[in-house]
C-alpha positions as semicolon CSV with decimal commas, in nm:
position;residue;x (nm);y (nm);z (nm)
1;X;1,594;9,609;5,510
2;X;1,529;9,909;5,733
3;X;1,197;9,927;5,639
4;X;1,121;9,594;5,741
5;X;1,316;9,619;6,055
6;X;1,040;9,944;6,132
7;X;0,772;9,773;6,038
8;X;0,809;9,497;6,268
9;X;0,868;9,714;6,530
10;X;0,594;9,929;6,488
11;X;0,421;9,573;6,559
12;X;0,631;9,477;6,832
13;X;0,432;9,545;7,133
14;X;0,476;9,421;7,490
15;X;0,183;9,252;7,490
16;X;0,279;9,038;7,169
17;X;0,662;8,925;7,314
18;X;0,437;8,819;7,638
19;X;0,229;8,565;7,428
20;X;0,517;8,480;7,257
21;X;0,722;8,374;7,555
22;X;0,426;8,230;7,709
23;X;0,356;8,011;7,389
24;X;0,732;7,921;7,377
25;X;0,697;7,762;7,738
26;X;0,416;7,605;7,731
27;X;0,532;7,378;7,379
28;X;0,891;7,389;7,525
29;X;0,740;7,230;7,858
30;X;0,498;6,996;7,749
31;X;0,758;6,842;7,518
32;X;1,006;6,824;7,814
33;X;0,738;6,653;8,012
34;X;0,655;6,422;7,749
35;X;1,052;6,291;7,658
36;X;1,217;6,337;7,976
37;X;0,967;6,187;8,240
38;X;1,204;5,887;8,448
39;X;1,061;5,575;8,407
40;X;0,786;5,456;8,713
41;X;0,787;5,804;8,817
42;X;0,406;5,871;8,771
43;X;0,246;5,731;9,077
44;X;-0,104;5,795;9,296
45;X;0,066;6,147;9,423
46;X;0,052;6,282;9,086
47;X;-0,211;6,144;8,955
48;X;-0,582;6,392;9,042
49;X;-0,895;6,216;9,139
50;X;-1,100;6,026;8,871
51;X;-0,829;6,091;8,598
52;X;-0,789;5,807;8,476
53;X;-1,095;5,655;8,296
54;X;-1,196;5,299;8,205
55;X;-1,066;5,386;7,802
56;X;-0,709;5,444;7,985
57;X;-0,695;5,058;8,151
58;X;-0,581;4,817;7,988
59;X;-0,784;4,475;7,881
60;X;-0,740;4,220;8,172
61;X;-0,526;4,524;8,380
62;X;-0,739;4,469;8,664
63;X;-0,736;4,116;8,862
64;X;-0,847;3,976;9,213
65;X;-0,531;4,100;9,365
66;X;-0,610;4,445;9,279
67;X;-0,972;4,421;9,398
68;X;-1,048;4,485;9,762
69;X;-1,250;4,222;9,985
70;X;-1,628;4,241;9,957
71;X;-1,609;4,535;9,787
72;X;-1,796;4,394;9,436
73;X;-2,154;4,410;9,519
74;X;-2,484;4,212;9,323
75;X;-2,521;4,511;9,086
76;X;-2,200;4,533;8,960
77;X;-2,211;4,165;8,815
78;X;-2,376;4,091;8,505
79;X;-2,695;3,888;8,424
80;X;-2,510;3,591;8,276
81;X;-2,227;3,588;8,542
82;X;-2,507;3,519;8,832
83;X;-2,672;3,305;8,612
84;X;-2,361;3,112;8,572
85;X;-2,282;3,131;8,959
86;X;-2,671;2,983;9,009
87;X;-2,585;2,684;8,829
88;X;-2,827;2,811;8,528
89;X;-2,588;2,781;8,249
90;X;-2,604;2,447;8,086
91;X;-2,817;2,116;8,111
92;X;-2,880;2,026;8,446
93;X;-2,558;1,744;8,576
94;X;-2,669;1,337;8,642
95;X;-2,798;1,287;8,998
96;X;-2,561;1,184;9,234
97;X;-2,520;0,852;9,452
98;X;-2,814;0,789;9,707
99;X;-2,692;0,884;10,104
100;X;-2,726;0,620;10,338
101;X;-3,064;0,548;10,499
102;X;-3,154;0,780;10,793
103;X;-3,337;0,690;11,107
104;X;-3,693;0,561;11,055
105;X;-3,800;0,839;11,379
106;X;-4,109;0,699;11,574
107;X;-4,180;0,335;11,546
108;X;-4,433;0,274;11,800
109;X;-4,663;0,508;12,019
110;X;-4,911;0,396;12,337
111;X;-5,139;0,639;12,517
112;X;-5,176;0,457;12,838
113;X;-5,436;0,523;13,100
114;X;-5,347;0,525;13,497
115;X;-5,549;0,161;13,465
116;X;-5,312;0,000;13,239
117;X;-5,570;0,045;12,952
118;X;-5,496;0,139;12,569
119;X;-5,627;0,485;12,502
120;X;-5,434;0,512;12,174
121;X;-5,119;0,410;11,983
122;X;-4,982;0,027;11,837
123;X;-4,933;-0,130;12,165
124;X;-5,076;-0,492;12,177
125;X;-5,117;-0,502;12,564
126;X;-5,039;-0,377;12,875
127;X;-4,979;-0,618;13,211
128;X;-5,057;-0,383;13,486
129;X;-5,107;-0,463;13,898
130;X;-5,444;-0,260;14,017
131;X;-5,244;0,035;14,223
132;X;-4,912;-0,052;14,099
133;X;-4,693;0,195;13,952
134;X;-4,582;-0,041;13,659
135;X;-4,706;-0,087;13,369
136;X;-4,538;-0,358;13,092
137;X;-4,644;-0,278;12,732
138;X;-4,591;-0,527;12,465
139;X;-4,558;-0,394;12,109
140;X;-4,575;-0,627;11,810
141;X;-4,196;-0,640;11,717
142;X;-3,867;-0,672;11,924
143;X;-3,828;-0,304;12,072
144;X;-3,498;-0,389;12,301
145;X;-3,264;-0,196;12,088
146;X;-3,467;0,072;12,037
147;X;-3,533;0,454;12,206
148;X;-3,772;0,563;12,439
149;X;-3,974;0,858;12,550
150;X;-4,207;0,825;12,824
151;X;-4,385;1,164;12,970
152;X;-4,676;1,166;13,230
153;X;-4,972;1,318;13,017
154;X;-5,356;1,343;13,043
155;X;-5,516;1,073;12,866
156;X;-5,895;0,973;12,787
157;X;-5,997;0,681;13,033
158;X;-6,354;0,626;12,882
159;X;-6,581;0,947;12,975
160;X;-6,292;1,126;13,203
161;X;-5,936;1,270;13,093
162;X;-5,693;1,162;13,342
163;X;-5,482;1,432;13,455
164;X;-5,055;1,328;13,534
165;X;-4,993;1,471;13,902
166;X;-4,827;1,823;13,938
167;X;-4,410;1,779;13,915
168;X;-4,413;1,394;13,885
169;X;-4,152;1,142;13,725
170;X;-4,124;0,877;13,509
171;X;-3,897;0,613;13,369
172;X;-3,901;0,380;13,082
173;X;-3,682;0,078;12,996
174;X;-3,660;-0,273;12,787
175;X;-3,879;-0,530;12,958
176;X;-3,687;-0,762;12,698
177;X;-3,817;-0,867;12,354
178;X;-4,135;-0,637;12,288
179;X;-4,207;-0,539;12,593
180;X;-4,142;-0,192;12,749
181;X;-4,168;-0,117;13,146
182;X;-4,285;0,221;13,237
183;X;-4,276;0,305;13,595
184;X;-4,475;0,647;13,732
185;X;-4,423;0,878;14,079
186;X;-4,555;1,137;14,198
187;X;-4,379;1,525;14,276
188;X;-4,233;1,379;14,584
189;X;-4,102;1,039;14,443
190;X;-4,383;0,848;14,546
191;X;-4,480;0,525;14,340
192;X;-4,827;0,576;14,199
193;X;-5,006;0,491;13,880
194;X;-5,092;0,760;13,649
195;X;-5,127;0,806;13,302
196;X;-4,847;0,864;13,016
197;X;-4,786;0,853;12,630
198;X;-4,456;0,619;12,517
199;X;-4,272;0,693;12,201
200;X;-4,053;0,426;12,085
201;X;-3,801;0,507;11,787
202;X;-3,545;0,230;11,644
């Protein structure tokens, strides 16, 4: 018994009880740590940047709530989910019920010269006094519930393009039936005749 008691001190140094102790606390403390941890008592403060990988969350962990706004970007979806969001996935659905019927847009056009004659467009006529500033333009259909557009504009009157005068006005209205009277005045109000274009839409 004594010579085992000097043998192991010959062997006791201070740098072996050091290890020893420092063994003793580490298992001691990690086994505290591990059994004696409160409940919820891990939060962000002790948890260290990036420590916790994707192999520590759990399947389905992770939902909208936990996701900030906007903060999922193209890359980070995959292939089949933007398919799916494209409409891709799948046969294509049965067409749905025709709209209603929009508006039909310009019916009837007239290019009218400061003589009351056709240049272009569907009008049938034109009853016009030499000098006059009116001009009544029949169309081949009832027009009286329809739109118009009347703008002074330079039209062909045989060899010469008419020019509109500088700043002048003009009005359109139902004549009744399919007629249309255009009246035309110069920058200062004036009634003269001049030439103008008249879009008609119903």
């Amino acid at each position: 018994m004594k010579d085992l008691l000097a043998r192991a001190r010959r062997h006791l140094t201070y740098a072996n009880v050091v290890a020893s102790l420092a063994l003793f606390i580490a298992l001691g403390g990690g086994a505290y740590a591990a059994t004696a941890l409160p409940r919820n008592s891990v939060g962000p403060a002790q948890l260290k940047t990036n420590s916790v990988g994707a192999s520590e969350i759990r399947s389905r962990a992770v939902r909208s709530s936990e996701i900030a706004d906007r903060s999922i970007q193209l890359r980070d979806i995959s292939t089949n989910a933007r398919a799916a969001l494209q409409g891709n996935q799948g046969p294509a659905g049965a067409p749905g019920p025709a709209g209603p019927a929009g508006p039909s847009g310009v019916g009837e056009r007239a290019a009218i010269d400061s003589g009351g004659g056709r240049a272009l467009g569907s009008a049938l006529g034109v009853t016009h006094a030499g000098g006059s500033n009116e001009y009544t333009v029949q169309f081949p259909r009832d027009v009286s519930a329809c739109l118009y557009s009347a703008t002074l504009s330079a039209v062909q009157n045989g060899p010469v393009l008419e020019q509109p005068p500088a700043g002048g006005r003009i009005s359109a209205q139902s004549a009744g039936g399919a007629n249309v009277l255009v009246r035309t005045y110069d920058g200062a109000g004036n009634p003269i005749p001049a030439p103008f274009h008249l879009l008609i839409s119903c």
